[in-house]
C-alpha positions as a printed Julia matrix, in Angstrom:
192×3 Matrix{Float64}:
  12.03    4.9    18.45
  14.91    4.32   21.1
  18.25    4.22   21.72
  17.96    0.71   22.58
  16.35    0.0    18.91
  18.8    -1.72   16.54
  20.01    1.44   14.6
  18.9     0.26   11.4
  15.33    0.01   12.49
  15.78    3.27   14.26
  16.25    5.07   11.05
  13.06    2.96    8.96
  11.26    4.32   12.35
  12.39    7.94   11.78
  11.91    7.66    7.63
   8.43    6.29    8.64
   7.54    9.24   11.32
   8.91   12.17    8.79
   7.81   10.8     5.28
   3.62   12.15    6.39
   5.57   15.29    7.86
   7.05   16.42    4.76
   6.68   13.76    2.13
   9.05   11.13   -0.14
  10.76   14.47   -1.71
  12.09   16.13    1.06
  13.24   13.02    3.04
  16.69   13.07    2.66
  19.06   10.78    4.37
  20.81   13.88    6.66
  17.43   14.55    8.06
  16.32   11.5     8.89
  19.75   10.39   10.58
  19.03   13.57   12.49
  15.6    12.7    13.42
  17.22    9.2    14.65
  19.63   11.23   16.83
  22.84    9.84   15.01
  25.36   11.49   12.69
  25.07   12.04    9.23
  27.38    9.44    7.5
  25.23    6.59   10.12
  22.57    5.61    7.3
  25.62    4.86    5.11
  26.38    1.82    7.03
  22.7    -0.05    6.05
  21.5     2.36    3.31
  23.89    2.65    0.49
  21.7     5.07   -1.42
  18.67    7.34   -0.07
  16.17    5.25   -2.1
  17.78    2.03   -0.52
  16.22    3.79    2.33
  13.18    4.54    1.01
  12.78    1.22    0.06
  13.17    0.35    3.58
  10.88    2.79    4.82
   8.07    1.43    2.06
   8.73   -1.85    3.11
   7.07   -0.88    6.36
   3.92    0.51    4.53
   3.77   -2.84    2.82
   4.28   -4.81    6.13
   1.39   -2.21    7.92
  -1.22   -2.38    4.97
  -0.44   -6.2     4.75
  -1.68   -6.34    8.63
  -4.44   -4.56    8.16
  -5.6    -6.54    4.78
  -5.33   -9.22    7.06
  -7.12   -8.58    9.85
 -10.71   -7.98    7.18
 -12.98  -10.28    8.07
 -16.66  -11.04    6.34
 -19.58  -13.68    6.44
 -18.85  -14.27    1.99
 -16.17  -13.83   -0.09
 -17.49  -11.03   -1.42
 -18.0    -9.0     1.32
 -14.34   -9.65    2.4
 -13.37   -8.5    -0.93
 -15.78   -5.33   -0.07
 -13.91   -4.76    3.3
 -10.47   -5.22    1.67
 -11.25   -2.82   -0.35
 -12.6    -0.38    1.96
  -9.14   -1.19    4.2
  -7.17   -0.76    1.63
  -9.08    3.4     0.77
  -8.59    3.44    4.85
  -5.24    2.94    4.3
  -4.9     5.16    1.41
  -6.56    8.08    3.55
  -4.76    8.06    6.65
  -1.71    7.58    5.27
  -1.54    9.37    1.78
   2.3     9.93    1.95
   3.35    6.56    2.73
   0.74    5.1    -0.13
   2.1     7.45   -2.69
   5.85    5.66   -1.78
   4.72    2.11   -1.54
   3.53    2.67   -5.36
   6.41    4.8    -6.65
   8.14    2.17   -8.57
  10.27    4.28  -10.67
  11.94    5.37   -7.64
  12.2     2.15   -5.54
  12.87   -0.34   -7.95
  16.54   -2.0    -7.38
  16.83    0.0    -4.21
  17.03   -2.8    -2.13
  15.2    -4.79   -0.24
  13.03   -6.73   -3.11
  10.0    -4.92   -2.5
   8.2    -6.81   -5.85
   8.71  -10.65   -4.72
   8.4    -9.5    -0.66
   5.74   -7.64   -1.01
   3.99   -6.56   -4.28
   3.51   -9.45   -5.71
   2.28  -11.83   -2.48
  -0.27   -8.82   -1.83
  -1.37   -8.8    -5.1
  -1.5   -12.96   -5.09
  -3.5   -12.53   -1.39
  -5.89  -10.08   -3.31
  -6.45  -12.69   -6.38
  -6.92  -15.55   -4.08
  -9.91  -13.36   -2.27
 -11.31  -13.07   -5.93
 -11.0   -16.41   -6.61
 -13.11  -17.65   -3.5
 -15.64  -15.38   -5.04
 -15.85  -17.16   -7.7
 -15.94  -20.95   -6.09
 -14.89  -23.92   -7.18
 -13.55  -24.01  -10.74
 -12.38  -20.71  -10.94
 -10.49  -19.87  -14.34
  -8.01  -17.86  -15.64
 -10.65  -15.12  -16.04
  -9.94  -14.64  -12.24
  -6.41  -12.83  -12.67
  -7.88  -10.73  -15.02
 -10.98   -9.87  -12.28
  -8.33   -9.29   -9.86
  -6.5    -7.05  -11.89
  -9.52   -5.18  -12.91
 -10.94   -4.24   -9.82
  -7.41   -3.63   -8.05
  -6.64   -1.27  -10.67
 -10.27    0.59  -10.79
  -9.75   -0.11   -6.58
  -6.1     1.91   -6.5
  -7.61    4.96   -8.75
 -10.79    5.6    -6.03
  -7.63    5.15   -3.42
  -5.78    7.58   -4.91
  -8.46   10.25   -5.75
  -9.6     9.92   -2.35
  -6.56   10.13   -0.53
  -4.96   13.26   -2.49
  -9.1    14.62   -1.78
  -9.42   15.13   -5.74
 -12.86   13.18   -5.29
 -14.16   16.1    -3.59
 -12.94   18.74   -6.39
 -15.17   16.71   -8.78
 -17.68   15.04   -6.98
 -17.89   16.4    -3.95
 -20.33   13.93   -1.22
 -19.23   11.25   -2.92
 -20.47    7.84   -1.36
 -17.09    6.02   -1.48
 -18.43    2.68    0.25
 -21.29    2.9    -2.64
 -18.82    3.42   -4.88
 -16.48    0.79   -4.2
 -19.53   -1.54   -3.65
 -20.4    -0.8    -7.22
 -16.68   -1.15   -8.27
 -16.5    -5.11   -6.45
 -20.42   -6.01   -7.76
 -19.31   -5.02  -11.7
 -15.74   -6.78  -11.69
 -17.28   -9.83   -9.75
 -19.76  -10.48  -12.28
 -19.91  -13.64  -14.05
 -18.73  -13.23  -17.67
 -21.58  -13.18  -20.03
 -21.13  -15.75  -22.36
């Protein structure tokens, strides 16, 4: 963050740096102006409301696990569904604060910025499209409900990995094993 940043950035920077120091609860819109070095009433002019600024500051997870969905690479289709999914838990892990945010919909929803159609939704179409190509030529309308499946099963090993619950109840867990498991069962074709 500088002083040259523009200052609305400068506060989605400092929401960004404190929401892993102290989480979504205690960021509150006096601390981060003073963590962005202006006064108190600045975040007024771009954030009408502190969850306008959350929304903001999510909006930058979104934008960061976007980049690093993208970047997943694999020989098949399955195996970059595989690596998604590990990025995504990667994600998750190193960044358990900003994950919990990106998902808390009952705070961020009409905060601003139109997280669903920016971001939820095109990740979630990015992540159906990778199940599709699984799936080949032809693919059905089973494929939303593949996608759907293993995204959902994929999001609960993210979450009880990243909050370390896994190890309270099965501690040594393989997680790659796991999720390979997880991507081989909703991959499956449909027994007819």
């Amino acid at each position: 963050m500088t002083d040259a940043e523009p200052l609305r950035e400068r506060l989605v920077t400092a929401g960004v740096a404190m929401l892993e120091e102290v989480g979504a609860a205690e960021l509150g819109l006096r601390a981060i102006a003073r963590e962005a070095g202006v006064s108190h009433g600045a975040p007024r002019r771009h954030f009408p409301t502190h969850n306008a600024l959350l929304a903001a500051v999510a909006a930058r997870g979104y934008a960061d696990l976007r980049t690093e969905i993208d970047a997943v690479g694999g020989d098949t289709p399955e195996e970059r569904v595989r690596r998604t999914c590990l990025a995504y838990i990667r994600f998750a892990t190193a960044r358990p604060e900003m994950f919990t945010l990106m998902f808390r919909h009952d705070l961020l929803e009409g905060a601003g910025g139109n997280l669903r159609v920016t971001w939820s939704l095109p990740l979630f179409a990015h992540w159906r499209q990778l199940v599709a190509d699984c799936a080949g030529p032809g693919a059905d309308e089973r494929t939303g409900e593949q996608a759907l499946g293993l995204w959902t099963q994929l999001h609960g090993i993210a979450v009880v990995v990243a909050n370390r619950s896994i190890e309270a109840i099965a501690p040594g867990t393989d997680i790659e094993a796991l999720v390979g498991r997880a991507v081989a069962r909703h991959l499956a074709p449909d027994p007819d």
